[in-house]
C-alpha positions in Angstrom: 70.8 116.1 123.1 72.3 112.9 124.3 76.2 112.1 124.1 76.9 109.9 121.1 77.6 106.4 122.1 81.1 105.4 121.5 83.3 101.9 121.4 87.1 101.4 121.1 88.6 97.9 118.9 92.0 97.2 118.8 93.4 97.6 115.2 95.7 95.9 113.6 97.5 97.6 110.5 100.2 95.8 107.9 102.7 98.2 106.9 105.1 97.0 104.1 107.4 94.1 104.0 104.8 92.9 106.5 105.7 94.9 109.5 102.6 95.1 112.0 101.5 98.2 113.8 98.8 97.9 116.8 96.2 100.8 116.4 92.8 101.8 117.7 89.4 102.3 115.9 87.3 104.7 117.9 83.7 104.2 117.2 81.1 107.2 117.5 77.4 107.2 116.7 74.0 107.7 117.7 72.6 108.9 115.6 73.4 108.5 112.0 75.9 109.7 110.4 78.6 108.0 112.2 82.2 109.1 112.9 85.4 106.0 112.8 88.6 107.7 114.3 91.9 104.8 113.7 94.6 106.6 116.4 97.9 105.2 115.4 101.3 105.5 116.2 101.6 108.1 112.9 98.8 109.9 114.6 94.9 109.8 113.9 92.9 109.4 110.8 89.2 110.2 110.9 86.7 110.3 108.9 82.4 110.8 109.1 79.9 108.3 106.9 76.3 107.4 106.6 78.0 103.7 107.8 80.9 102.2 109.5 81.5 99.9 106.7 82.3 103.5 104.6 83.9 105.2 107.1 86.2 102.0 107.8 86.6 102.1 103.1 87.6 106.1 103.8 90.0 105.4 106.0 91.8 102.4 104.0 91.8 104.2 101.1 93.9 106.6 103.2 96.1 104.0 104.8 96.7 102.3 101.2 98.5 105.8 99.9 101.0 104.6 102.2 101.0 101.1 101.3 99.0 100.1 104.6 96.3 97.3 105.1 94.0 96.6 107.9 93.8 94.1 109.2 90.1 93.0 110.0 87.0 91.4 108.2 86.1 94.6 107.0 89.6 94.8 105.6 89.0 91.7 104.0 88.7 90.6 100.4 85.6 88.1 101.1 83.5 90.4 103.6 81.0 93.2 102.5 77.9 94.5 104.0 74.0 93.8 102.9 72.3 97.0 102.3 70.1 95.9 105.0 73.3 95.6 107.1 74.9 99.2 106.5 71.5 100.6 107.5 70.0 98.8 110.7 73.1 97.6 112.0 75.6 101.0 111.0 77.8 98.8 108.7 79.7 97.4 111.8 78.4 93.6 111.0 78.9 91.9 107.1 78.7 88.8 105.6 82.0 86.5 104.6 81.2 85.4 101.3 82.2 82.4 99.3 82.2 82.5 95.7 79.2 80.7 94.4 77.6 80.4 97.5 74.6 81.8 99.7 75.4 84.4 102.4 75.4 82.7 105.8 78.2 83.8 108.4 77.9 87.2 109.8 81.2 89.0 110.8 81.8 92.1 112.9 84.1 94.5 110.6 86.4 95.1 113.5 87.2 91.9 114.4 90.3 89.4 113.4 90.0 85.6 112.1 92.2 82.7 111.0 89.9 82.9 107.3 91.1 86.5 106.9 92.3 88.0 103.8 93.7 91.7 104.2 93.3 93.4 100.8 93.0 96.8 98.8 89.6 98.7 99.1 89.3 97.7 95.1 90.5 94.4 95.8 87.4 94.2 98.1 85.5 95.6 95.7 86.3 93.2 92.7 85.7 90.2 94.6 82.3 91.2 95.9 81.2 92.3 92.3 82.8 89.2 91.2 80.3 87.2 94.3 77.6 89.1 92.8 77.9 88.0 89.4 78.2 84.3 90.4 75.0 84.7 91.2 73.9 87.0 88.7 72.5 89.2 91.0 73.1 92.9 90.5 75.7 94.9 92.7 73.7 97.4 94.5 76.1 99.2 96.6 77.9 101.9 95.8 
């Protein structure tokens, strides 16, 4: 059996009244599911999923008990993830959206950008249903 293929990102976390803490994501896969580590000054969070996209929610969701954002595209309240996406590409690549417009630019999850918007996983989650329903097209993931 081969060794699972692994990546490291710098992280960036926003800790109330804006504070920022530098982190790690440790990326492990080959094959399916994959496994998203975040080693952080408060120690290490990690957590296994069909994707990285849901790994990366898993650990937010985590993060937010303690009032903690991330901040990268996937962290962001315009990015989410064709199903097409999550499933050839592992979730680690997802489109910025814009409301009432096509899909066109293709972000990494783990990268940073000036267009940015750090949010809550439901935050996220409202805006892409919200996308979705400019368009009338049905929300298909979960």
């Amino acid at each position: 059996m081969d060794a699972p293929r692994i990546e490291t990102h710098a992280a960036t976390l926003i800790r109330p009244g804006g504070r920022i803490e530098l982190a790690e994501f440790i990326l492990e896969y080959d094959p399916p599911p994959v496994r998203l580590t975040l080693r952080r000054w408060g120690g290490t969070i990690t957590r296994t999923a069909r994707d990285f996209f849901d790994a990366l929610r898993e650990i937010r969701l985590e993060l937010e008990k303690e009032n903690i954002l991330v901040h990268c595209y996937g962290g962001s309240r315009n990015v989410f993830p064709t199903g097409m996406q999550r499933t050839a590409g592992l979730g680690k690549q997802a489109y910025r959206l814009e409301g009432g417009r096509p899909r066109e630019l293709v972000v990494s999850i783990f990268d940073t950008g000036p267009d940015m918007d750090s949010c809550t996983v439901r935050e996220q989650r409202e805006f892409y249903e919200s996308w979705c329903a400019s368009w009338k097209t049905p929300s298909a993931e979960p």
